[in-house]
GUKOLBA-908068 format. One record per atom (N, C-alpha, C, O, CB): residue in three letters; x, y, z. Coordinates in pm, whole numbers, padded with zeros to 5 digits, always signed. Glycine has a CB too. Layout:
ALAXYZ/...
***
This chain:
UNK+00879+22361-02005/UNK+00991+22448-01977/UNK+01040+22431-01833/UNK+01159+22409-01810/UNK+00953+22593-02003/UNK+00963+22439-01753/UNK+00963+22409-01616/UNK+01062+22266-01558/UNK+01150+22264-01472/UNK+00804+22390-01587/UNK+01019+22177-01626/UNK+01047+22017-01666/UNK+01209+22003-01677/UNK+01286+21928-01617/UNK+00969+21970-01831/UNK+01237+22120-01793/UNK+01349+22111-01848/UNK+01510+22209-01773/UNK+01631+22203-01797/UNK+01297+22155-01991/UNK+01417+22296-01671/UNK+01476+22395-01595/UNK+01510+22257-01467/UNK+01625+22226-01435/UNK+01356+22554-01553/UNK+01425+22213-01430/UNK+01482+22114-01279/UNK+01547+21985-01325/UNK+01598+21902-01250/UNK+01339+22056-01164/UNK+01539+21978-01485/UNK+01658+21868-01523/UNK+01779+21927-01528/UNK+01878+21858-01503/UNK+01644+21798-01660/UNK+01787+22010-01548/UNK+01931+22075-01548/UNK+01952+22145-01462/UNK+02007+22250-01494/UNK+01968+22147-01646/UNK+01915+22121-01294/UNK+01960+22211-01199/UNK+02009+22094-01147/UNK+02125+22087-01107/UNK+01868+22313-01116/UNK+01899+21956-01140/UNK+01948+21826-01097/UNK+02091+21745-01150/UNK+02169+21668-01094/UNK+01839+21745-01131/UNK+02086+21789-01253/UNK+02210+21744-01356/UNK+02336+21846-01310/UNK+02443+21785-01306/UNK+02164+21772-01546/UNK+02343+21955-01282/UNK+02405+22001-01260/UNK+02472+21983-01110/UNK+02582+22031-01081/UNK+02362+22083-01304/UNK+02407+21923-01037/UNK+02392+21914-00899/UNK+02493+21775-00875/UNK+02597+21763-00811/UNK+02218+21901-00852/UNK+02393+21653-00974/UNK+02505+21528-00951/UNK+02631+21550-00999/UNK+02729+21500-00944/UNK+02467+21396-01018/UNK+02644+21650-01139/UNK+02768+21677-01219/UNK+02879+21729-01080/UNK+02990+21676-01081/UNK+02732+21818-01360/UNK+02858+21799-01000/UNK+02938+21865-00895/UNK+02955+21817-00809/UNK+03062+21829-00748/UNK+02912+21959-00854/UNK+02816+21712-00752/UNK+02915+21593-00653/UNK+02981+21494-00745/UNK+03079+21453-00682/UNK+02816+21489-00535/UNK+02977+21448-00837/UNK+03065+21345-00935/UNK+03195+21425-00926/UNK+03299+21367-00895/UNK+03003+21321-01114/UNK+03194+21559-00953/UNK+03336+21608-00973/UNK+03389+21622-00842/UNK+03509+21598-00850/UNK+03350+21743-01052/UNK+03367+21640-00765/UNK+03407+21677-00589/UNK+03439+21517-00537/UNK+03514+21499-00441/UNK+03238+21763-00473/UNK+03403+21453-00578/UNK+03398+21308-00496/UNK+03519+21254-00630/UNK+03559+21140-00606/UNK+03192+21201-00480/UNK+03576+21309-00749/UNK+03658+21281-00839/UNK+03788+21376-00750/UNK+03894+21326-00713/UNK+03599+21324-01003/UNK+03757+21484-00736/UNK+03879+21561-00658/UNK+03903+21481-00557/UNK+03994+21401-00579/UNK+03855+21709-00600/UNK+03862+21476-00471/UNK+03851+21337-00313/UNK+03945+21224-00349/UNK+04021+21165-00272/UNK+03661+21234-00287/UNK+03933+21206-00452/UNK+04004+21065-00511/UNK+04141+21099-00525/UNK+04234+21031-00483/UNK+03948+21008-00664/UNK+04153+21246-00607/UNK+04285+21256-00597/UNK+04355+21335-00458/UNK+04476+21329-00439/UNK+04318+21322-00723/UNK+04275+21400-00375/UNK+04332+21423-00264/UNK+04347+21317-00159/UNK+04427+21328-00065/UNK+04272+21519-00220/UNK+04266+21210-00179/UNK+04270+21126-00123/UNK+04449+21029-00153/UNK+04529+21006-00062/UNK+04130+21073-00161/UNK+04468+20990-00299/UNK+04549+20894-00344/UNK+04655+20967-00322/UNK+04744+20899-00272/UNK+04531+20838-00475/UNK+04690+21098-00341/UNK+04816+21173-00286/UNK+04843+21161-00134/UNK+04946+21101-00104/UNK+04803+21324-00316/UNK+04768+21207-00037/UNK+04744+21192+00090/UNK+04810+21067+00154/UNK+04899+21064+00238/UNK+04606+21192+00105/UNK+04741+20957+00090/UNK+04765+20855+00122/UNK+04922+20822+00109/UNK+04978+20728+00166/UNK+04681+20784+00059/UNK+04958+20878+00058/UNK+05136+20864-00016/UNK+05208+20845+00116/UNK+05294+20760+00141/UNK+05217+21035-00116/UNK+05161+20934+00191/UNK+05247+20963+00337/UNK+05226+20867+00426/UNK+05316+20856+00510/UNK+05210+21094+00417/UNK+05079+20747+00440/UNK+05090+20687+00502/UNK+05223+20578+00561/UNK+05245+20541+00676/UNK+05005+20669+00465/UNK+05289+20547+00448/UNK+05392+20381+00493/UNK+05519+20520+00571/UNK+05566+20502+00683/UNK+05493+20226+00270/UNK+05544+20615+00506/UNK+05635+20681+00620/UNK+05594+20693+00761/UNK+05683+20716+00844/UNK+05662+20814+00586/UNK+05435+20676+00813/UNK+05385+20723+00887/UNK+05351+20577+01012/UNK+05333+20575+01134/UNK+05277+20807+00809/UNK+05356+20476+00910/UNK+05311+20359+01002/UNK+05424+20367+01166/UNK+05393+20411+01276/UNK+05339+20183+00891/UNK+05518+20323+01131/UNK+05621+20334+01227/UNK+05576+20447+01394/UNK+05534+20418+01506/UNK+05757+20404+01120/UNK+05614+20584+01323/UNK+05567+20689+01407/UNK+05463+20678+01519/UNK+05464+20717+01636/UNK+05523+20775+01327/UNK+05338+20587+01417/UNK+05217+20606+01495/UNK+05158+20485+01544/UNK+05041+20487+01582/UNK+05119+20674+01421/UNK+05218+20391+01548/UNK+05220+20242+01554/UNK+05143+20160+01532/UNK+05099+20061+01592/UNK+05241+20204+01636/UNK+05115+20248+01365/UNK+05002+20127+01311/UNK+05050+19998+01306/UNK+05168+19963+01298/UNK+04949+20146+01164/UNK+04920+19906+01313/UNK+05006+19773+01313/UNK+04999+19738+01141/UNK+04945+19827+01076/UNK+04925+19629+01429/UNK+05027+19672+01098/UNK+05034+19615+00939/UNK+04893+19569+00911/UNK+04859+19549+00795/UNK+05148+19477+00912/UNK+04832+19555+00985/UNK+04640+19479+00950/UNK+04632+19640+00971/UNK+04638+19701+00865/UNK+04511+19323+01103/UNK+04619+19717+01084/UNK+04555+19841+01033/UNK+04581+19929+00910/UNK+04513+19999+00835/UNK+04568+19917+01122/UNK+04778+19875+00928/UNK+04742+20018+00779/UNK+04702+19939+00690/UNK+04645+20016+00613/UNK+04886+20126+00691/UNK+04688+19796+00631/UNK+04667+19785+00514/UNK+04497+19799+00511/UNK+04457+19849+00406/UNK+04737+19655+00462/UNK+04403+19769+00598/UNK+04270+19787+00658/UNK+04290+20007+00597/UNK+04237+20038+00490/UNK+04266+19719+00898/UNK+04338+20080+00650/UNK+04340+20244+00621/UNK+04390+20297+00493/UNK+04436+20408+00466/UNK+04429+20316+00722/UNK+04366+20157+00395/UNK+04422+20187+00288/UNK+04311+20229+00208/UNK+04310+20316+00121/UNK+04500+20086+00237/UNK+04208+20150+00254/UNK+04027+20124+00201/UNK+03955+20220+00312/UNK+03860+20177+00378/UNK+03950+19917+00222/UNK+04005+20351+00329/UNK+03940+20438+00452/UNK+03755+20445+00375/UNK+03654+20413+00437/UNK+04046+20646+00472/UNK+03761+20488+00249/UNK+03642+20495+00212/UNK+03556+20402+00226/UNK+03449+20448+00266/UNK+03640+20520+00117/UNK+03554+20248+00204/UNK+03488+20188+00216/UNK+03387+20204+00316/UNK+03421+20257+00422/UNK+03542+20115+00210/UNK+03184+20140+00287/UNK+03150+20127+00349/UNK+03184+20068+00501/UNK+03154+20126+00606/UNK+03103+20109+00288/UNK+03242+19960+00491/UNK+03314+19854+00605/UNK+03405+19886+00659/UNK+03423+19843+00773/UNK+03361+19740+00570/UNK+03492+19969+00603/UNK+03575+20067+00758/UNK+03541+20113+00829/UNK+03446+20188+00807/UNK+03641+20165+00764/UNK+03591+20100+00960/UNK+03548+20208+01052/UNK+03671+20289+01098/UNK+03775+20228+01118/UNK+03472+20147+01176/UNK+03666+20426+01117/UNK+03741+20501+01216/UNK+03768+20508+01326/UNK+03765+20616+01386/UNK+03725+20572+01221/UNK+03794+20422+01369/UNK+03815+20376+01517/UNK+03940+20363+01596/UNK+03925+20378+01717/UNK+03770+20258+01527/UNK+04041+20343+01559/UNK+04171+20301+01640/UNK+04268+20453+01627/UNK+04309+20518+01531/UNK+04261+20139+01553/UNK+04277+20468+01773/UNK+04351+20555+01809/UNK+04470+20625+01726/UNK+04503+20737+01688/UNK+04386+20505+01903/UNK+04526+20449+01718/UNK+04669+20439+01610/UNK+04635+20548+01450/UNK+04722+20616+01397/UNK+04691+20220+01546/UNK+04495+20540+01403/UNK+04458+20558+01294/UNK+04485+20779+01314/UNK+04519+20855+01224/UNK+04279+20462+01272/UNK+04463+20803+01411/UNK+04437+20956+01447/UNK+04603+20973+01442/UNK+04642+21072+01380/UNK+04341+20999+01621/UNK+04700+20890+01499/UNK+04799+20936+01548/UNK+04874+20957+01348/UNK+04938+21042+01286/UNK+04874+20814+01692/UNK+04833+20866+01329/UNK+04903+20811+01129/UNK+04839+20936+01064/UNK+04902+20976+00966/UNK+04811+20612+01020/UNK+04734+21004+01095/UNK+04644+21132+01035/UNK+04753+21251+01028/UNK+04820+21309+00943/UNK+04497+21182+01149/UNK+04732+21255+01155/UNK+04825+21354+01199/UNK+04970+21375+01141/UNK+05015+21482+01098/UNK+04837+21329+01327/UNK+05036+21252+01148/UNK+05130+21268+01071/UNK+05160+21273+00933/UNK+05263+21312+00879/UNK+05176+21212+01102/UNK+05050+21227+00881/UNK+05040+21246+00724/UNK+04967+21418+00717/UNK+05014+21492+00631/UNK+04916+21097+00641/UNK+04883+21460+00785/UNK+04862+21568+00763/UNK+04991+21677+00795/UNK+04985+21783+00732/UNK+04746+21582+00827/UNK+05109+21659+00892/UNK+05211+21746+00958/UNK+05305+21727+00765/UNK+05360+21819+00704/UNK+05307+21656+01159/UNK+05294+21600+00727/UNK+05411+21605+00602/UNK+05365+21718+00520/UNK+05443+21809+00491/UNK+05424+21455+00497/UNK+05232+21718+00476/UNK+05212+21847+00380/UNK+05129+21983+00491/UNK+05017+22024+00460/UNK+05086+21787+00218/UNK+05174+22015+00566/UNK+05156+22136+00670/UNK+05028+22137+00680/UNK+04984+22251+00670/UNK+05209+22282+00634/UNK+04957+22066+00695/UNK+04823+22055+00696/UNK+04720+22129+00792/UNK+04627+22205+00764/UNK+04809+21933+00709/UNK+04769+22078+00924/UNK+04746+22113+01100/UNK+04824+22227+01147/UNK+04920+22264+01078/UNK+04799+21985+01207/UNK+04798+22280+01242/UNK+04852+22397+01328/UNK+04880+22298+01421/UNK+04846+22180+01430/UNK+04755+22532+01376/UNK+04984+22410+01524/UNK+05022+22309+01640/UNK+04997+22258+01769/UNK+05055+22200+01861/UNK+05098+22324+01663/UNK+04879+22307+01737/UNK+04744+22225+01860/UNK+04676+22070+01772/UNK+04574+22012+01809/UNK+04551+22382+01889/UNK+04761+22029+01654/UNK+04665+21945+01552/UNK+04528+21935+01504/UNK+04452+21844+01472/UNK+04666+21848+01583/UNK+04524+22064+01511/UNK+04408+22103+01424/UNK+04388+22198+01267/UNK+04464+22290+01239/UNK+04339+22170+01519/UNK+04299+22165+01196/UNK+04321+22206+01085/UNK+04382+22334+01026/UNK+04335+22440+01067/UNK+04230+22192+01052/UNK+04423+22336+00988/UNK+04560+22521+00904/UNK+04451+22529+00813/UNK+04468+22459+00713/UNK+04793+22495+00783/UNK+04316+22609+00817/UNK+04287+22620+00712/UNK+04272+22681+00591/UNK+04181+22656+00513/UNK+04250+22606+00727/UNK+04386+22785+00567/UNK+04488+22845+00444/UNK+04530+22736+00381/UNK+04500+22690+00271/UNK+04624+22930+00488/UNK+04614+22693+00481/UNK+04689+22546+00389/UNK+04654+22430+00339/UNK+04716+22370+00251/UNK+04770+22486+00443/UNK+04527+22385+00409/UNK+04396+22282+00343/UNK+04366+22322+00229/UNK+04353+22248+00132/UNK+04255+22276+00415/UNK+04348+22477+00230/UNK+04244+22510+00083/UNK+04335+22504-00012/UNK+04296+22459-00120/UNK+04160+22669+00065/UNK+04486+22546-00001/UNK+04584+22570-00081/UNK+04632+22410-00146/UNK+04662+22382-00262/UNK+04698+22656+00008/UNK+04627+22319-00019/UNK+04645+22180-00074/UNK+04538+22163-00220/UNK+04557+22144-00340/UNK+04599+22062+00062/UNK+04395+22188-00112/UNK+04299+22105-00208/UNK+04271+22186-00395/UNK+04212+22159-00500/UNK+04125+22103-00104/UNK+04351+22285-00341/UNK+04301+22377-00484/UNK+04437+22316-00550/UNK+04442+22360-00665/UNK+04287+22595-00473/UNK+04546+22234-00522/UNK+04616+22226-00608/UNK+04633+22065-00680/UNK+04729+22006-00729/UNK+04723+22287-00554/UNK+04526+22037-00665/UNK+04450+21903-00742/UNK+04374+21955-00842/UNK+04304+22051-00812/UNK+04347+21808-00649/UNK+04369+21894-01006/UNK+04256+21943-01053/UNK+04099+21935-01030/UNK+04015+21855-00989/UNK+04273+21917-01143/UNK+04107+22054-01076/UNK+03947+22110-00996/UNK+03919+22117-00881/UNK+03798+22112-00855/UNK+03838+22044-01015/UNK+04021+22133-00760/UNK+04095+22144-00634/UNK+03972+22299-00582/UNK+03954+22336-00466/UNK+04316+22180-00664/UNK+03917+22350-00684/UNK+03867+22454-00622/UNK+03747+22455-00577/UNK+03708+22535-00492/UNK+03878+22544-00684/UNK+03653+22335-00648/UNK+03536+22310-00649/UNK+03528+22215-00512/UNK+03422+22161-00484/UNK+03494+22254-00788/UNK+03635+22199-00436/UNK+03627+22132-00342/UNK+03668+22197-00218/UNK+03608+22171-00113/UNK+03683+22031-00367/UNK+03735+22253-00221/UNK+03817+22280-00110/UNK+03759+22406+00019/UNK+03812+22410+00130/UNK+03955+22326-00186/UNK+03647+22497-00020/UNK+03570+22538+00104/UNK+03508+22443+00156/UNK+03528+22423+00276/UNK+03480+22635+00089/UNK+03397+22343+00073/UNK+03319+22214+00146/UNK+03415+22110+00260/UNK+03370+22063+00364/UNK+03264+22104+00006/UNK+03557+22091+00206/UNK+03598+22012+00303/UNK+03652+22043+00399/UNK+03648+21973+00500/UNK+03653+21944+00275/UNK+03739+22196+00388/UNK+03763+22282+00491/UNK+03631+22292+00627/UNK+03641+22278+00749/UNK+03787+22423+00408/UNK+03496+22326+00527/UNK+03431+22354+00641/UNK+03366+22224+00728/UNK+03322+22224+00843/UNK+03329+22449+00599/UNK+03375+22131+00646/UNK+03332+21971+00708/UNK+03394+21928+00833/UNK+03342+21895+00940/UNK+03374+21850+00607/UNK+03569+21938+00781/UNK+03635+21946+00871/UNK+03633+21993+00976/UNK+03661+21936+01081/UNK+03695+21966+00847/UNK+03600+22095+00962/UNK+03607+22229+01111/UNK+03487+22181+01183/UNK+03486+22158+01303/UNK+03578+22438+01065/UNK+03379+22167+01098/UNK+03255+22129+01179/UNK+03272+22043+01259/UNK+03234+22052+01375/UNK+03154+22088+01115/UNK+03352+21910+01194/UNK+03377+21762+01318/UNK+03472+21810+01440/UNK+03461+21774+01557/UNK+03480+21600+01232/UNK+03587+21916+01376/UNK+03669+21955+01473/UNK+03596+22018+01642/UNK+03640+22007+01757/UNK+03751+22065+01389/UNK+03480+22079+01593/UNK+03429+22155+01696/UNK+03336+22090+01773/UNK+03291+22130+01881/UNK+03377+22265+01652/UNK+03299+21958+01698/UNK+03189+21843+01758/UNK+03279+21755+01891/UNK+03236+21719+02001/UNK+03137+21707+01604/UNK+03409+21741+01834/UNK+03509+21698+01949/UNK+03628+21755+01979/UNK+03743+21713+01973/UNK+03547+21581+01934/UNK+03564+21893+02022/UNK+03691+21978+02020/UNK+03747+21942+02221/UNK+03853+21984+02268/UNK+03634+22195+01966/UNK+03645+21859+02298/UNK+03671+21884+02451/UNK+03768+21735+02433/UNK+03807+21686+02539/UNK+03503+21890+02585/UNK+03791+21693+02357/UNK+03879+21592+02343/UNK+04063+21559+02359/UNK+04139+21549+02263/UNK+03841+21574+02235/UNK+04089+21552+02459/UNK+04210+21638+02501/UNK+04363+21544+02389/UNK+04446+21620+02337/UNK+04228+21620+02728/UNK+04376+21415+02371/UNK+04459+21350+02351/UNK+04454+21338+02188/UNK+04387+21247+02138/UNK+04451+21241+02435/UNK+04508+21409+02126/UNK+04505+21442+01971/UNK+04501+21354+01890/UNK+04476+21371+01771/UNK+04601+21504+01924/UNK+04524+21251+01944/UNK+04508+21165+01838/UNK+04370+21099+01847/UNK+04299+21057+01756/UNK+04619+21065+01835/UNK+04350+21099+01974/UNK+04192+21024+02010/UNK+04100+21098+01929/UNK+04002+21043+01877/UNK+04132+21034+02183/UNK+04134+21257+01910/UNK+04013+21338+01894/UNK+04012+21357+01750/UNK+03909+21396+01696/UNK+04011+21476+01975/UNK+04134+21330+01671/UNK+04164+21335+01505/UNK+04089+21227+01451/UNK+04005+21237+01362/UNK+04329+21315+01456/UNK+04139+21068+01540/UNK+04060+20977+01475/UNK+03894+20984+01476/UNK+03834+20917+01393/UNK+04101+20858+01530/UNK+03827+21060+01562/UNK+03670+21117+01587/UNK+03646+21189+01459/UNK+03565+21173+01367/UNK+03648+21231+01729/UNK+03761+21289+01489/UNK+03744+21431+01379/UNK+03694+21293+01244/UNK+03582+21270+01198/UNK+03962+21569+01335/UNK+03807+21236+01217/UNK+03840+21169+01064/UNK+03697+21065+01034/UNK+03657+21059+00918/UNK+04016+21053+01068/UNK+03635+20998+01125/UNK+03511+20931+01104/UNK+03393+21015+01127/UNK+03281+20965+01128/UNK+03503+20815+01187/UNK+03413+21153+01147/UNK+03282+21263+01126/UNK+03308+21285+01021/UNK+03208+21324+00961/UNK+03257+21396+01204/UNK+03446+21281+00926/UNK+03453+21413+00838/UNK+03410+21265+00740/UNK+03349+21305+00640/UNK+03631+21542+00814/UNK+03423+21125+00738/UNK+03377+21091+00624/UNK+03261+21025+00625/UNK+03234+20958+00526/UNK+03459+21031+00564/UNK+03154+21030+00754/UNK+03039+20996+00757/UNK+03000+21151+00700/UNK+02906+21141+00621/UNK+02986+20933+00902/UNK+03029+21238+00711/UNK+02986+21381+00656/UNK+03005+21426+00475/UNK+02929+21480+00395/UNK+03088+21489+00750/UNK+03116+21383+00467/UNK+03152+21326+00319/UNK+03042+21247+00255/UNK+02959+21316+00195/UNK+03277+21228+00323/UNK+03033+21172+00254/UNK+02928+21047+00201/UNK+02795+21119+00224/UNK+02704+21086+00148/UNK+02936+20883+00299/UNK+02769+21213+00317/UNK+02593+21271+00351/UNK+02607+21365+00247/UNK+02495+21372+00198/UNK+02540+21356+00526/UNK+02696+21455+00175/UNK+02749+21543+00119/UNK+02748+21495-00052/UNK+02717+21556-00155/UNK+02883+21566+00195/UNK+02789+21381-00031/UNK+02825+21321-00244/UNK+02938+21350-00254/UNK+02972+21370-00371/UNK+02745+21409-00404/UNK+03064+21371-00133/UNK+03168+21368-00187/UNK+03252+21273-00186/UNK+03353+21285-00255/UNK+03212+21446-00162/UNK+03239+21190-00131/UNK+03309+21060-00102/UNK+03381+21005-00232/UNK+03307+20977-00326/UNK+03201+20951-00048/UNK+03468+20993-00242/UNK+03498+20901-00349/UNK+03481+20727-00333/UNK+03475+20670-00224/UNK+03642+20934-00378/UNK+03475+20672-00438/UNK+03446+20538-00448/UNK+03586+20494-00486/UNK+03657+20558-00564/UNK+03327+20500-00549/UNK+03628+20363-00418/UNK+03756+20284-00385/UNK+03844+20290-00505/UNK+03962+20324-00502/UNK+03727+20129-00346/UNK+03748+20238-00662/UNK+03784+20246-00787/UNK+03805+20382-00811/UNK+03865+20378-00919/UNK+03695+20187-00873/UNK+03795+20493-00782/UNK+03819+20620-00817/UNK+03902+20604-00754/UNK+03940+20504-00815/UNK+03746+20726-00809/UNK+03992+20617-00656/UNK+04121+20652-00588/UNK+04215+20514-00713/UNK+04292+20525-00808/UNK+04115+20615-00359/UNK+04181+20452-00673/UNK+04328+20345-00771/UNK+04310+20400-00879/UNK+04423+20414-00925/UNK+04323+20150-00805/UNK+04228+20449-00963/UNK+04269+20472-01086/UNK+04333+20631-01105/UNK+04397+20661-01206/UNK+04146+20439-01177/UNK+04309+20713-01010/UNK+04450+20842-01005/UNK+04570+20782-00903/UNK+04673+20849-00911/UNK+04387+21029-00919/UNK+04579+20663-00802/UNK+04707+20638-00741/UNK+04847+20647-00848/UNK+04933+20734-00830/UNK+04691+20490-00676/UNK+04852+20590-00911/UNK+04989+20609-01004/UNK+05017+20709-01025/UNK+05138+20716-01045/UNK+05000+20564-01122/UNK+04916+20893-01041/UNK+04964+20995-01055/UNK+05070+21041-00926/UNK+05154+21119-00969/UNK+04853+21074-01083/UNK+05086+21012-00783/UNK+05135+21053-00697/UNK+05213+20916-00664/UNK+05288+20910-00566/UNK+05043+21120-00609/
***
């Protein structure tokens, strides 16, 4: 009985990061929508954005300035940030709850977020400190099981 109680707490456990790291995919593939309006603005070069297309991948890194400044502006298209560029987090949860199953996700990444926010909050130049924020929040992601995998985002991209 015992046996059969921690198979199904375990099962239940991967079932909710499988579904959270399935939401990711689609907050992710929507998200991403805003990038090519955004290249220009933030002066990604064409190797970076097509390189920030594969943010999940193991082999990315979060690193280029340019990458914080393209955040930002993809986060300002759907009201994402307040106007210090930091997270609105009413409007995060409201984003993420309006993906399906948007609900099962959206305190965990809110608070992920905030956590990296406050790890480099003495970081004065917003974009320097977004692109930090953005490689805490998905080394924190991945420690978490929410990460989505590359094939999960292309196969909801065509919905957005």
């Amino acid at each position: 009985m015992k046996s059969v109680l921690v198979a199904t707490v375990v099962l239940s456990v991967v079932g909710l990061a499988m579904g959270t790291a399935e939401v990711m995919s689609h907050v992710t593939a929507h998200f991403g929508k805003a990038l090519s309006e955004c290249r220009e603005e933030s002066g990604l070069t064409p190797e970076v954005l097509e390189e920030f297309q594969h943010f999940w991948r193991e082999d990315f890194e979060v690193v280029h300035r340019e990458l914080g400044c393209a955040i930002i502006c993809m986060s300002n298209k759907f009201s994402l940030l307040q106007e210090d560029s930091r997270i609105h987090h009413v409007n995060m949860h409201d984003y993420v709850k309006g993906f399906p199953n948007g609900q099962v996700l959206s305190a965990k990444m809110v608070e992920l977020i905030h956590n990296c926010e406050q790890q480099y909050d003495d970081i004065t130049d917003d974009c320097a400190r977004v692109v930090k924020v953005a490689a805490c929040f998905k080394r924190d992601a991945k420690k978490e099981g929410i990460a989505p995998e590359v094939t999960m985002i292309e196969a909801v991209m065509e919905k957005y």
